[in-house]
C-alpha positions as CSV (number, residue, x, y, z in Angstrom):
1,X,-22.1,12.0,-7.7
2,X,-22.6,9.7,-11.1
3,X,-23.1,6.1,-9.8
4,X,-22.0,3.3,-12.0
5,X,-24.6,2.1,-13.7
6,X,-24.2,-1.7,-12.6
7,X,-24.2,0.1,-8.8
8,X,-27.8,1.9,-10.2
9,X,-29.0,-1.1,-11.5
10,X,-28.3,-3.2,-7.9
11,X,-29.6,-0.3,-5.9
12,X,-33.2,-0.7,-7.6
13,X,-33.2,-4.4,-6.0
14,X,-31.5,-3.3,-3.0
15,X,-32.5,-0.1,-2.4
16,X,-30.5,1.9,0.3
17,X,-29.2,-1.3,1.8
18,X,-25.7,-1.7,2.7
19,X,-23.8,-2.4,-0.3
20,X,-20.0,-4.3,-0.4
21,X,-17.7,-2.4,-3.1
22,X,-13.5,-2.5,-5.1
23,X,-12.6,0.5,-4.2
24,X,-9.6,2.6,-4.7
25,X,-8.0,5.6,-3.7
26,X,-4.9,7.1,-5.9
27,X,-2.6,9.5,-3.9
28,X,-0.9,10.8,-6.6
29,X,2.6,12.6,-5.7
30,X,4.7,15.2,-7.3
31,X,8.6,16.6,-6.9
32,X,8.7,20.5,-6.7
33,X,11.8,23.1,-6.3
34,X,10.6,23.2,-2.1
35,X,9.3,19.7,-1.6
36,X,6.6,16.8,-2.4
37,X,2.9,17.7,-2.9
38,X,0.1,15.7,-3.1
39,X,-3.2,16.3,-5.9
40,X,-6.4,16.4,-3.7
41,X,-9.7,17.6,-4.5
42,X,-12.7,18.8,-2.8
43,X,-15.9,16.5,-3.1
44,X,-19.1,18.3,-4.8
45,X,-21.4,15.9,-1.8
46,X,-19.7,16.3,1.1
47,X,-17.2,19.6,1.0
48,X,-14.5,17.4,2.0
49,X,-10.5,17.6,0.7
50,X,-10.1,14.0,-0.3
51,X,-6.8,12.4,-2.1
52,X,-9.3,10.6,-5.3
53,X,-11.1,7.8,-5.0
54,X,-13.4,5.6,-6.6
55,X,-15.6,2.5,-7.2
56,X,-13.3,-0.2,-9.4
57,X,-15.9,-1.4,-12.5
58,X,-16.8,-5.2,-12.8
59,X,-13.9,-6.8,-14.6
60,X,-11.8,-3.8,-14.3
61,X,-7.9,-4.0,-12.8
62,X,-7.7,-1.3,-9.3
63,X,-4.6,0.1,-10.3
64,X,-6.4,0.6,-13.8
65,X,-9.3,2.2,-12.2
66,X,-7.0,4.6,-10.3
67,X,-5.4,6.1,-12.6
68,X,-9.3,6.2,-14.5
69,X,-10.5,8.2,-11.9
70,X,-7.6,10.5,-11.5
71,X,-8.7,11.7,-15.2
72,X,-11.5,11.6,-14.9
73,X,-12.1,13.8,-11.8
74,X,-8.9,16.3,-11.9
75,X,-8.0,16.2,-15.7
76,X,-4.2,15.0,-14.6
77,X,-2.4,12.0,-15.9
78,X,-1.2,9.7,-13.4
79,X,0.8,6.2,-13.1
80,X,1.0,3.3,-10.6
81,X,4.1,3.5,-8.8
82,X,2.9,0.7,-6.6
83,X,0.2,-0.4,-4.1
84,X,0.7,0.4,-0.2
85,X,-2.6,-0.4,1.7
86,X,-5.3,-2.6,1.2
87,X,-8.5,-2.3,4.0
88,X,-12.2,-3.0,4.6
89,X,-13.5,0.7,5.4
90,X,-16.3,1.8,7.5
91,X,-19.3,1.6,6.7
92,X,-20.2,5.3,4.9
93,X,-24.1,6.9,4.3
94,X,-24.1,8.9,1.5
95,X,-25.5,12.1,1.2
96,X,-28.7,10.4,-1.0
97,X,-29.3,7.5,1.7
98,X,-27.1,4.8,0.0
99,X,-25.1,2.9,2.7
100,X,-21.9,1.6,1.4
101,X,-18.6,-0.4,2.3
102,X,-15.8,-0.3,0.4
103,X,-12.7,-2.7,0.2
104,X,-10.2,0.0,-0.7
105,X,-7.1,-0.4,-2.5
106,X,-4.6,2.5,-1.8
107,X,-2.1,3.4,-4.4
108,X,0.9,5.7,-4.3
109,X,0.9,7.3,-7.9
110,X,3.0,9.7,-9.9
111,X,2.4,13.0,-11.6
112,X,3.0,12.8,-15.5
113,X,1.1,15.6,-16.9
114,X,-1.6,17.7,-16.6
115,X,-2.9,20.6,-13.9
116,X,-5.7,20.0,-12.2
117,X,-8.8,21.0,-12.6
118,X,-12.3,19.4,-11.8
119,X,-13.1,16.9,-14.8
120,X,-16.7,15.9,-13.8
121,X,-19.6,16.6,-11.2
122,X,-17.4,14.9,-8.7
123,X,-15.2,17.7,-7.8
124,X,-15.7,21.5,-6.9
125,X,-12.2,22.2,-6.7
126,X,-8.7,20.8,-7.7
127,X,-5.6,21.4,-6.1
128,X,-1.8,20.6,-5.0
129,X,-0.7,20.8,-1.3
130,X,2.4,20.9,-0.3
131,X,2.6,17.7,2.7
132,X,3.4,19.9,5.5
133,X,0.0,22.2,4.4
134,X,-2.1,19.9,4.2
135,X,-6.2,21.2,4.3
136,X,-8.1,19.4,6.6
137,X,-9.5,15.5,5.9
138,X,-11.3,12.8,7.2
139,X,-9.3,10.8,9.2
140,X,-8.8,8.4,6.9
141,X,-8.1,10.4,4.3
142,X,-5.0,11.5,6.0
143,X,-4.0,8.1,7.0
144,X,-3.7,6.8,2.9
145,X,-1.8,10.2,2.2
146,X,0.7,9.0,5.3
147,X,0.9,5.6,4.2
148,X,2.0,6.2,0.5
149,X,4.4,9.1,1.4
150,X,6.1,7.1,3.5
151,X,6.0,4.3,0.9
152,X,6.2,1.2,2.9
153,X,8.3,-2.3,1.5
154,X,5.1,-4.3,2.5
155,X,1.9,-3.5,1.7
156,X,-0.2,-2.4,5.2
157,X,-3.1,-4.6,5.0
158,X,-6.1,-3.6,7.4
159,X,-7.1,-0.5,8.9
């Protein structure tokens, strides 16, 4: 997985320490003939069907780094419909030793354009589910799919 290089540069004074990260996770939705579907992809680290995530860059807007990472890792073009979820996750060990913890921001986003297809090293595979046919997730995976489908009038702050 490419790390940021500001996130490179404070892991060579930190090493695998725990480090506190913006994130953001963009569940990007789309109308069909039988239904809504949702753009997921599988992770190239960890096999997992995630909805896309990603580390927000230093100075950079959330919303503007979801829809940044939805380009960049499954080649579609999304937009902000609006935030629904804002939480401290767990604390995560990735597959290289680094211990993270993100403060995620979770956005429900639209479909423009584009079919998906892995647009980096971050990604193996690309795909649309239909909501009912869903592949399996981590747990919290599922719960940011939930919580932007059903498109709440206040945003859900904490886990």
């Amino acid at each position: 997985m490419p790390i940021p290089p500001y996130v490179a540069h404070l892991r060579t004074m930190i090493g695998h320490d725990l480090l506190w990260l913006p994130g953001c996770t963009a569940v990007v939705l789309r109308e069909v003939g039988h239904g809504t579907e949702v753009l997921l992809l599988r992770r190239s680290d960890t096999g997992e069907w995630t909805p896309v995530t990603g580390i927000v860059d230093p100075g950079e807007e959330p919303h503007v780094a979801a829809v940044r990472e939805v380009l960049e890792e499954t080649c579609v073009v999304a937009e902000v419909e609006r935030l629904v979820w804002v939480s401290a996750g767990e604390v995560i060990r990735h597959v290289n030793g680094d211990r993270g913890q993100y403060l995620d921001h979770t956005f429900r986003c639209r479909w423009v354009s584009g079919e998906p297809r892995p647009g980096d090293d971050e990604a193996t595979e690309t795909a649309w589910f239909e909501l009912g046919a869903l592949p399996p997730m981590p747990r919290r995976h599922v719960e940011r799919v939930a919580c932007a489908v059903a498109d709440p009038r206040e945003v859900r702050l904490g886990r």
